[in-house]
C-alpha positions as CSV (number, residue, x, y, z in Angstrom):
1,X,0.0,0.0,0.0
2,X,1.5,3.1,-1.1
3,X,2.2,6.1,1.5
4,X,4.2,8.9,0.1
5,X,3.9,11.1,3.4
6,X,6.1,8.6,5.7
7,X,10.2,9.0,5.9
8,X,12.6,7.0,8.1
9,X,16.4,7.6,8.7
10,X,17.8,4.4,7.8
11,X,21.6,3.5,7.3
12,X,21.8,0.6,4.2
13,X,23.3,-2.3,5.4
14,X,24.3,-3.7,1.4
15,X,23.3,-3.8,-2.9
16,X,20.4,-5.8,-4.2
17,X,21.0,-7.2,-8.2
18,X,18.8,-4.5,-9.4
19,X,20.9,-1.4,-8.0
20,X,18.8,-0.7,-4.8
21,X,20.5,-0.3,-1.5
22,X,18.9,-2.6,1.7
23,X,17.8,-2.2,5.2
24,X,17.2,-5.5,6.8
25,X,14.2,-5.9,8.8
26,X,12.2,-8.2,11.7
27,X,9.7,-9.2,8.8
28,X,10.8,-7.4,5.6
29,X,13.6,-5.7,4.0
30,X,13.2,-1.6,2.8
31,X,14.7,-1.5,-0.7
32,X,16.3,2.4,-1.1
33,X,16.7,3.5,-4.4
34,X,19.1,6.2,-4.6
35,X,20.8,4.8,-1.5
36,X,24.6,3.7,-0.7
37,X,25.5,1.1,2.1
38,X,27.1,3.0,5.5
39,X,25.8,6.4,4.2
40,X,22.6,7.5,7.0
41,X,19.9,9.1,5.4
42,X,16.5,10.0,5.4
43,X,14.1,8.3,3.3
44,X,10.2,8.5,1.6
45,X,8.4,5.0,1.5
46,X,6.8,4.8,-1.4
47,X,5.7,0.7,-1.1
48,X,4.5,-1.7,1.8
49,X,5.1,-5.3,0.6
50,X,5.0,-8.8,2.6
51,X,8.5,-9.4,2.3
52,X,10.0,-5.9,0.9
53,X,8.8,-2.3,1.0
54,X,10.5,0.4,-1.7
55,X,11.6,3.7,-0.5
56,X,13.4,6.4,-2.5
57,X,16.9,8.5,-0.8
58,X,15.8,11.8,0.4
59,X,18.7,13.4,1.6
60,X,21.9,12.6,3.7
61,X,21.5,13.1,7.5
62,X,25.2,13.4,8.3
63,X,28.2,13.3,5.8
64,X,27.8,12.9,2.7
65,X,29.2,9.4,1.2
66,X,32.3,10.5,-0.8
67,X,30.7,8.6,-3.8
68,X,27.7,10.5,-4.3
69,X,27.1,12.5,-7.1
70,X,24.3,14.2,-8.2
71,X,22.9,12.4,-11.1
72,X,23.1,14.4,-14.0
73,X,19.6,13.3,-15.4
74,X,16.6,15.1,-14.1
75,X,14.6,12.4,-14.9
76,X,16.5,9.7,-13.0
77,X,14.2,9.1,-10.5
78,X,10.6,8.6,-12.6
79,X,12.9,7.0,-15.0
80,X,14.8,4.8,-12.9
81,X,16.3,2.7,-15.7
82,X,20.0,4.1,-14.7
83,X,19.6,2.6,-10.8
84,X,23.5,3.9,-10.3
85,X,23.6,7.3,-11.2
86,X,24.0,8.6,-8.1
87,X,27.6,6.9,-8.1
88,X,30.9,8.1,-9.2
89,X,32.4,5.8,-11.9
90,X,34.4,3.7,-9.1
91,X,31.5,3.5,-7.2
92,X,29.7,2.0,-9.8
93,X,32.3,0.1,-10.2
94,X,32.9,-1.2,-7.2
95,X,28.6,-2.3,-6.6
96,X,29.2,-4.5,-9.7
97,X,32.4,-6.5,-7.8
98,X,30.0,-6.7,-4.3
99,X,27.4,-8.2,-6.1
100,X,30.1,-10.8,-7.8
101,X,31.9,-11.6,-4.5
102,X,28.0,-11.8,-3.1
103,X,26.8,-14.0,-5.7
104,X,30.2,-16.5,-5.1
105,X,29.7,-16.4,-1.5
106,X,25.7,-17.4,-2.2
107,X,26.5,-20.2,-4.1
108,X,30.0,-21.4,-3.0
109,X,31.5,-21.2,-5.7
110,X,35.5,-20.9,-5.5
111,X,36.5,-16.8,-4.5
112,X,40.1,-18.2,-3.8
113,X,41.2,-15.4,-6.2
114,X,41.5,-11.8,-6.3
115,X,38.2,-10.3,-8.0
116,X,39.3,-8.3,-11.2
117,X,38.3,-4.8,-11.2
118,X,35.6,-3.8,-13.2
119,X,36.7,-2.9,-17.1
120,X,35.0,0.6,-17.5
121,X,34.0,2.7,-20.3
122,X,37.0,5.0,-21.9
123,X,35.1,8.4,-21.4
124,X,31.3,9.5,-21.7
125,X,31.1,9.4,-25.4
126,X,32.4,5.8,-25.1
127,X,29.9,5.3,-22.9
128,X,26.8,6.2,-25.2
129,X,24.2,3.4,-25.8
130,X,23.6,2.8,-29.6
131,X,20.4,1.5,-29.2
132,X,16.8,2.7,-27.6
133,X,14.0,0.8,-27.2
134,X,10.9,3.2,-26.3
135,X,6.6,2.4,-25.8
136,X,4.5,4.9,-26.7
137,X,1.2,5.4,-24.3
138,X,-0.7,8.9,-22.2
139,X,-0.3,10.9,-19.9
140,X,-2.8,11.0,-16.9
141,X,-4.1,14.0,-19.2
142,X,-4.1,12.3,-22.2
143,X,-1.5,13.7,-23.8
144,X,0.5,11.4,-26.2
145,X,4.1,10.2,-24.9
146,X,6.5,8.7,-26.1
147,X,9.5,6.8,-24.0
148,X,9.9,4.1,-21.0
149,X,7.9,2.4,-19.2
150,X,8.4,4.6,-15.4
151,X,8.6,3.6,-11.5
152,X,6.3,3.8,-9.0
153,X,3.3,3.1,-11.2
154,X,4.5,5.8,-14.0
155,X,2.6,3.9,-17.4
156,X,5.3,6.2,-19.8
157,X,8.2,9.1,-18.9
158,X,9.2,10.6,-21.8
159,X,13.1,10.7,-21.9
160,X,13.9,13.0,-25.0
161,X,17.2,14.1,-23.8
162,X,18.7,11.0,-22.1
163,X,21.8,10.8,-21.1
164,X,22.9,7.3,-22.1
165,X,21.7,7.8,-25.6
166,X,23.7,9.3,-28.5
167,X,23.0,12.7,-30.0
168,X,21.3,11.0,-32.8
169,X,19.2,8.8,-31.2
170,X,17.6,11.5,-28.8
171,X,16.8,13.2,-32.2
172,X,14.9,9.6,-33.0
173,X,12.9,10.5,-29.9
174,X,11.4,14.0,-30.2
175,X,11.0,13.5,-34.4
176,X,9.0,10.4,-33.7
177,X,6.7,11.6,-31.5
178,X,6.1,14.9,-33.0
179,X,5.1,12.9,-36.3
180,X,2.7,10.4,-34.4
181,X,0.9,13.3,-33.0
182,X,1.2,15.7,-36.2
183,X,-0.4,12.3,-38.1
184,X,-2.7,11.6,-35.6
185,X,-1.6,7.9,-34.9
186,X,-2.5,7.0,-30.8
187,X,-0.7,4.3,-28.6
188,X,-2.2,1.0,-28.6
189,X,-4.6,-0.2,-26.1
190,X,-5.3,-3.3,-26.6
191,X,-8.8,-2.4,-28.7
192,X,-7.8,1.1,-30.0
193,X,-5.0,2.8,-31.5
194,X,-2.0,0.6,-33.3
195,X,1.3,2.0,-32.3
196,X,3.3,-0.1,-30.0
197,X,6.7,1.7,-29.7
198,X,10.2,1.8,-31.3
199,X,14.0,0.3,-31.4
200,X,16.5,2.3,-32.8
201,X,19.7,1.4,-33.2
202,X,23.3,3.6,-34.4
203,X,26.5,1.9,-36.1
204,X,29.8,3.4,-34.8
205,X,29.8,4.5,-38.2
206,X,27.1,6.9,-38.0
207,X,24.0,5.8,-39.3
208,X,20.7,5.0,-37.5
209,X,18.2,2.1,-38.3
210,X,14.6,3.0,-37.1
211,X,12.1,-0.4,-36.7
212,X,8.5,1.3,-35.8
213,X,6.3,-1.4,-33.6
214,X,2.6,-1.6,-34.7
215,X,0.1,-4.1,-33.3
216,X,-1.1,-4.6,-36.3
217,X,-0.5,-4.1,-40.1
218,X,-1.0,0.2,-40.3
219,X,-1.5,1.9,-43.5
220,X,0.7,4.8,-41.1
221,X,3.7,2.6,-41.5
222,X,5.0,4.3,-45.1
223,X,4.1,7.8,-44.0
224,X,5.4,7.9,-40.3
225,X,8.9,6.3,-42.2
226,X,9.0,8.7,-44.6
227,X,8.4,12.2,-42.4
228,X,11.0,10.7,-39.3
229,X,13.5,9.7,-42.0
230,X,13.3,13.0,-43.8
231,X,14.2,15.4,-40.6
232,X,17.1,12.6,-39.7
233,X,20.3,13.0,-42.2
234,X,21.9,9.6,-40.4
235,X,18.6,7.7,-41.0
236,X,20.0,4.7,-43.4
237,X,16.3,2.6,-43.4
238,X,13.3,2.5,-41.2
239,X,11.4,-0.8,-40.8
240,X,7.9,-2.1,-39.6
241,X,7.7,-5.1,-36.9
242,X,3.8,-5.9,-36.2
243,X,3.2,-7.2,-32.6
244,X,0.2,-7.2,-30.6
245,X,1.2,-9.7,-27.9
246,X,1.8,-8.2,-25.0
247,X,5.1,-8.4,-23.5
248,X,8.4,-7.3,-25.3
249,X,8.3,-5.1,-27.7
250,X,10.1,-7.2,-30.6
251,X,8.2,-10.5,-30.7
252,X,9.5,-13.7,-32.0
253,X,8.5,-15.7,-35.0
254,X,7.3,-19.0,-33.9
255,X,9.5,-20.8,-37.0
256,X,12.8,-19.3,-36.1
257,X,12.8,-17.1,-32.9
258,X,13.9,-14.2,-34.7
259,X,12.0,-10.8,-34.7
260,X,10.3,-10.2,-38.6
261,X,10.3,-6.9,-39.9
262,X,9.5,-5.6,-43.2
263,X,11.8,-2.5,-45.2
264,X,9.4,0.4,-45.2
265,X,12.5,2.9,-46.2
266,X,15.9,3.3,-47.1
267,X,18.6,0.6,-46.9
268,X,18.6,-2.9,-45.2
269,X,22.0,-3.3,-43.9
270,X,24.5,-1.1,-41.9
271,X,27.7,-1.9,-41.3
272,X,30.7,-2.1,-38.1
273,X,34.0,-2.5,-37.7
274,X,34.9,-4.7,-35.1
275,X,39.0,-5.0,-34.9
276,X,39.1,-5.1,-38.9
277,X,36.1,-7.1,-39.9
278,X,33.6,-5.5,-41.5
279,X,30.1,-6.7,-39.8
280,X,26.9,-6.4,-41.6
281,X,23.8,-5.9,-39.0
282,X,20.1,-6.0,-40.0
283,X,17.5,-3.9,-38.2
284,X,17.2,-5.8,-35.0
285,X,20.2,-8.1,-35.2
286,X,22.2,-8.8,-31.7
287,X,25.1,-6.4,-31.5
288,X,26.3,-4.3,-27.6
289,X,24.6,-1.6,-26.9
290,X,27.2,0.3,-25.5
291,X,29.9,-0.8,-28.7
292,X,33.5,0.2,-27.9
293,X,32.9,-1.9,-24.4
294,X,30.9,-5.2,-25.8
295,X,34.0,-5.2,-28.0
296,X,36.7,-4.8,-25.8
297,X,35.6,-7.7,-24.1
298,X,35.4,-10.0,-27.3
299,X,38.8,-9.2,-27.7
300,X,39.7,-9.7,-23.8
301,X,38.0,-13.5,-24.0
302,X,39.9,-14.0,-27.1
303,X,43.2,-12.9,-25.3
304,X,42.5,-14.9,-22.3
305,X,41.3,-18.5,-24.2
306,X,44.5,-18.0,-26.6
307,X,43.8,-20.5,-29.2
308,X,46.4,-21.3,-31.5
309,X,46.4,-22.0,-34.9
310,X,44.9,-25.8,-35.3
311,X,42.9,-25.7,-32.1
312,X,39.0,-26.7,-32.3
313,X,36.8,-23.5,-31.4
314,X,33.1,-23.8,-30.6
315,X,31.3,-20.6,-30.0
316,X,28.1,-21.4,-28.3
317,X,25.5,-17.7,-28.9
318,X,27.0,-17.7,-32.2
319,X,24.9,-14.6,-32.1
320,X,26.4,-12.1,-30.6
321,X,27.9,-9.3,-32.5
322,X,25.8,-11.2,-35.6
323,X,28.9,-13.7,-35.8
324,X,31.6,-11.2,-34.9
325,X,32.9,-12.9,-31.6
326,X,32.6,-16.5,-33.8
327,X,35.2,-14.7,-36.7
328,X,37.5,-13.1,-34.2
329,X,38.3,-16.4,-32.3
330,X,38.4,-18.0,-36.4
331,X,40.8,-15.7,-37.2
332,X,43.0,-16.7,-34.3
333,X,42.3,-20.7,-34.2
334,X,42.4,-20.9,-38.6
335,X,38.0,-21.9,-38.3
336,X,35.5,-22.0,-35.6
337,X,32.0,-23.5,-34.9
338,X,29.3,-21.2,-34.2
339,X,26.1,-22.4,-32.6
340,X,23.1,-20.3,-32.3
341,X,18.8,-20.6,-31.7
342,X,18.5,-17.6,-33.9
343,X,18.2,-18.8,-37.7
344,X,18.4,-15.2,-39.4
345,X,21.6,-14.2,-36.9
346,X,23.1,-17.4,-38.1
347,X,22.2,-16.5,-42.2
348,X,24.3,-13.1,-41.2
349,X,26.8,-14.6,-39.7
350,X,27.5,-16.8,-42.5
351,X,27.4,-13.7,-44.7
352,X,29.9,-11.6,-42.7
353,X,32.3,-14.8,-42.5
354,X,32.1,-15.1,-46.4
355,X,32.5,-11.7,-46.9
356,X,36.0,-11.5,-44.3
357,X,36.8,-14.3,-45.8
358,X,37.2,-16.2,-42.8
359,X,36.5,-20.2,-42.4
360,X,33.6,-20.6,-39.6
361,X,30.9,-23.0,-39.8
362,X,27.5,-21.7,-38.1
363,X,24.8,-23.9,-37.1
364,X,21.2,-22.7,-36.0
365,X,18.3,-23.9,-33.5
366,X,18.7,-25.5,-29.8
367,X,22.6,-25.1,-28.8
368,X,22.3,-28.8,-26.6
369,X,21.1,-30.6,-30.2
370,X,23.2,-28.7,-32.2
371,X,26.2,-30.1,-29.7
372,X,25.1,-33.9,-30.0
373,X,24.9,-33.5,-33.7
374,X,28.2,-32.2,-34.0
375,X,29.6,-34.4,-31.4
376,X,31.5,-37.0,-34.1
377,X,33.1,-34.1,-35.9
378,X,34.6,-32.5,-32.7
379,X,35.4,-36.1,-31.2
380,X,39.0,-35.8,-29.9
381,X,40.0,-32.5,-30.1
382,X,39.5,-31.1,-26.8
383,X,38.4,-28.0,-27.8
384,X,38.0,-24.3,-26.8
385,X,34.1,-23.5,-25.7
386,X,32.5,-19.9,-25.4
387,X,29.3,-20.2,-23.8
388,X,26.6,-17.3,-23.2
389,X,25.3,-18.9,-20.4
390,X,22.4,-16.2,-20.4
391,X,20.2,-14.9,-17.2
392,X,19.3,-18.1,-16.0
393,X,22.6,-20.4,-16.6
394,X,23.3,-23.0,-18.4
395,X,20.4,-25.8,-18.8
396,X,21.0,-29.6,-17.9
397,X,21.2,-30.8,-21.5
398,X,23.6,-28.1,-22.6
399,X,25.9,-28.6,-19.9
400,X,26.1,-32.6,-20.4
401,X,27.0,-31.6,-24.3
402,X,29.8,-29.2,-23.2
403,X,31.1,-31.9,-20.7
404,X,31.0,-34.6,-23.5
405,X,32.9,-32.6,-25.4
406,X,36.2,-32.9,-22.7
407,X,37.0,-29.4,-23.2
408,X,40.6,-28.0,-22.3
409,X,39.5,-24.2,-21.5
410,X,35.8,-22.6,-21.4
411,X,35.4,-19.2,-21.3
412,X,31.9,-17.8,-19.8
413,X,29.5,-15.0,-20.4
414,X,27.1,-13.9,-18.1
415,X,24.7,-11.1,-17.1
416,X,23.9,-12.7,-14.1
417,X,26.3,-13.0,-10.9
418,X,24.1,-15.7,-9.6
419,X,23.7,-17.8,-12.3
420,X,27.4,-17.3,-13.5
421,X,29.0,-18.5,-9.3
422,X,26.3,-21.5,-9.9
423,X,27.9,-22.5,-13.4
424,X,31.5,-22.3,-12.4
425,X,30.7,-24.4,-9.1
426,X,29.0,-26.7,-11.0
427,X,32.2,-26.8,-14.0
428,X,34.9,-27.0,-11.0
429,X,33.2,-30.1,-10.0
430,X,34.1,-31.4,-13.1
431,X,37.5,-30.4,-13.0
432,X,37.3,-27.0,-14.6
433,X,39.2,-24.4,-12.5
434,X,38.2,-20.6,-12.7
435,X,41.4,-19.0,-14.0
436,X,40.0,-14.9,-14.2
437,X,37.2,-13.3,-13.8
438,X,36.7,-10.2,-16.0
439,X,33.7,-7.4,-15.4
440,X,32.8,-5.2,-17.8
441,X,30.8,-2.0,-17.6
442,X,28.5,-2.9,-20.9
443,X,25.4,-1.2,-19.6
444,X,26.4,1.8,-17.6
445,X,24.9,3.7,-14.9
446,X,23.7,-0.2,-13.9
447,X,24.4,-3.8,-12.3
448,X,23.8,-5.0,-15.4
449,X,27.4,-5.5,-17.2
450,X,28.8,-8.5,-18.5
451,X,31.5,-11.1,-16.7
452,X,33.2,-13.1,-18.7
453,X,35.1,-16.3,-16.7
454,X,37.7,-18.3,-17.7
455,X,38.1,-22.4,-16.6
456,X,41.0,-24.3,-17.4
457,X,41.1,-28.4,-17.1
458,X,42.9,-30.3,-15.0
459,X,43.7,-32.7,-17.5
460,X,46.8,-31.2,-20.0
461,X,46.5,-33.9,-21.8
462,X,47.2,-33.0,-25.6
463,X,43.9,-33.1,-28.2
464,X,44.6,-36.5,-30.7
465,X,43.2,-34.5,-33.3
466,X,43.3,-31.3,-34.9
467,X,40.5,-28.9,-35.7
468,X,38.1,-30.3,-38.8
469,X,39.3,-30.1,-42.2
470,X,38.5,-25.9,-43.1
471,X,35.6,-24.7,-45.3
472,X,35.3,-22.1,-47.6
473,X,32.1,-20.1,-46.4
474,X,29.7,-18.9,-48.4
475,X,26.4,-16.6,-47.6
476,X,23.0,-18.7,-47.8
């Protein structure tokens, strides 16, 4: 039950996973948002729940803590999508190693091992998301709005000049939502209006891709395209996605798991460099949000599993950076195996392999049958393994494959410290040691970065074979 008139003084005793300091109590913990462990001050509740009530920081009643900033967003609060702004870059930096060392402790999994620091981003252009992903809906006065979904029961908060998003992007913001209301198109509700949202996404080269959500086929599609792409000099293409299931914003096709979207405008392709390869993205194809980060760690995990010409690769999430983490570790090994569910990722992936010229073989659908069927080819060779283990770890059936496979080193990727402690406790029982442990600040201004982890085997023993015969790739 909400009661915005009640304030405590509270001292936080430590960091919940989604960025909220917490206050222990008898029968429930206070969540503070805005908080920082050891600092006292006064609070609003905002929340009553049976086993946590939310409260938002007020002000400090004593010394400041000497990692509080004021967050340069003044919509950070009814936002609350960037949970650490209030931190200074170590600060943030250091939430994201408690919530590792808290996560190994939770699961006892091995912490004999200094925790790395986090990797952060070079400066705050670096730090820039390329991509936006915004609903549309009304105000309590029905006025049209256009942004994310808000706290404390806030249906839409308009963010036109956020400060994680890049100069172009913001201009994605206030274009689109001048058009929808200029061409009368209204946020769907289920039984009125059509419009759904938008993702956006910008190449590190410059130019913006613009996929408009509809819940259903809209003869608005062509002319929304055509008057956002005209006031946007970077706009390369603008797409249609038709969804009216609620839940995420880009559905999945029930054939291949992949988002469809249809060219309303423009091109179909844009293009990244990722250390010398020339990547080729579609509209809503996997690729970091923040870029110059996502990529530094690629080459990081690369670094750290060290393949050598000859050695077996198997990249398991094939799809990440549309194939680019695959090719990078090709490059290294000579050719690589990529395994990924999404079939049109894996169709790019092929493409950008063929056109780096770079042997890779990439399979699509479930990564634990796609293991078994490739289990005679990689019989032997003791292989490398990258594995996004994904929020919820590794499933039973994938783990078994990777196991079967007798691998030498596995490297690791995670967005969740829990599920990534339980998945190297469950590999060291198995004889696979954590070697390093590498945070990266991927999403900034949030707990929600990337780890990658690296276990070596106990058994040195030498692979009989060497990696399978190499393929010249070709796109299709």
């Amino acid at each position: 039950m909400a009661s915005g008139a009640e304030e405590y003084v509270v001292v936080p005793e430590g960091w919940l996973s989604r960025g909220e300091a917490f206050v222990r109590g008898d029968h429930a913990q206070l969540a503070v948002f805005g908080g920082i462990p050891g600092e006292r001050a006064r609070v609003r509740l905002l929340e009553r729940g049976g086993h946590q009530h939310r409260a938002r920081y007020v002000k400090p009643e004593g010394p400041r803590h000497p990692e509080r900033v004021e967050p340069p967003c003044d919509r950070y609060v009814p936002c609350g999508q960037c949970p650490l702004m209030h931190l200074t870059p170590a600060g943030q930096g250091r939430v994201r190693v408690n919530l590792l060392k808290q996560a190994f402790e939770a699961e006892r999994a091995p912490t004999e091992f200094d925790f790395s620091p986090l990797v952060p981003v070079a400066n705050a252009a670096a730090a820039a998301s390329h991509t936006i992903e915004l609903i549309a809906g009304w105000s309590d006065e029905r006025h049209l709005r256009l942004g994310v979904p808000g706290k404390d029961g806030r249906k839409v908060v308009p963010i036109p000049l956020c400060h994680i998003a890049t100069e172009p992007l913001r201009r994605v913001m206030t274009n689109t939502a001048h058009h929808l209301g200029a061409q009368k198109i209204y946020p769907w509700e289920g039984h009125r209006g059509s419009f759904r949202g938008l993702f956006a996404r910008q190449s590190t080269t410059g130019g913006v891709f613009i996929t408009l959500v509809f819940a259903r086929p809209s003869m608005f599609a062509k002319s929304l395209a055509e008057a956002v792409a005209a006031q946007l000099p970077e706009c390369h293409g603008v797409f249609a996605h038709w969804n009216d299931v609620p839940g995420p914003l880009l559905g999945r096709s029930a054939e291949s798991g992949d988002p469809e979207v249809s060219a309303v405008y423009g091109r179909t392709s844009l293009e990244e460099e990722v250390s010398g390869l020339k990547i080729r993205l579609g509209a809503v194809d996997p690729f970091p949000s923040v870029p110059s980060v996502g990529i530094a760690l690629w080459e990081a995990l690369v670094d750290a599993l060290a393949p050598a010409p000859g050695d077996t690769v198997v990249d398991l999430g094939a799809g990440a950076g549309t194939g680019a983490r695959t090719l990078l570790l090709a490059r290294r090994a000579g050719w690589a195996l990529g395994i990924d569910p999404q079939e049109g990722v894996i169709r790019r992936a092929r493409e950008n392999a063929a056109a780096n010229n770079i042997s890779a073989d990439f399979l699509s659908g479930a990564i634990a049958e796609g293991l078994e069927a490739s289990r005679p080819r990689l019989a032997g060779r003791r292989p490398f393994v990258v594995v996004d283990v994904g929020p919820k770890g590794l499933d039973g059936p994938t783990m078994e494959q990777v196991l079967a496979l007798d691998p030498r080193r596995v490297a690791l990727v995670s967005t969740n410290p829990r599920s990534l402690a339980r998945d190297i406790a469950r590999f060291a029982a198995h004889g696979l040691r954590l070697a390093r442990l590498a945070p990266y600040d991927t999403a900034p201004h949030t707990p929600f970065g990337e780890t990658f982890a690296l276990l070596t085997s106990d058994d040195t023993t030498a692979p009989t074979l060497r990696a399978p015969r190499r393929r010249t790739v070709r796109a299709g």
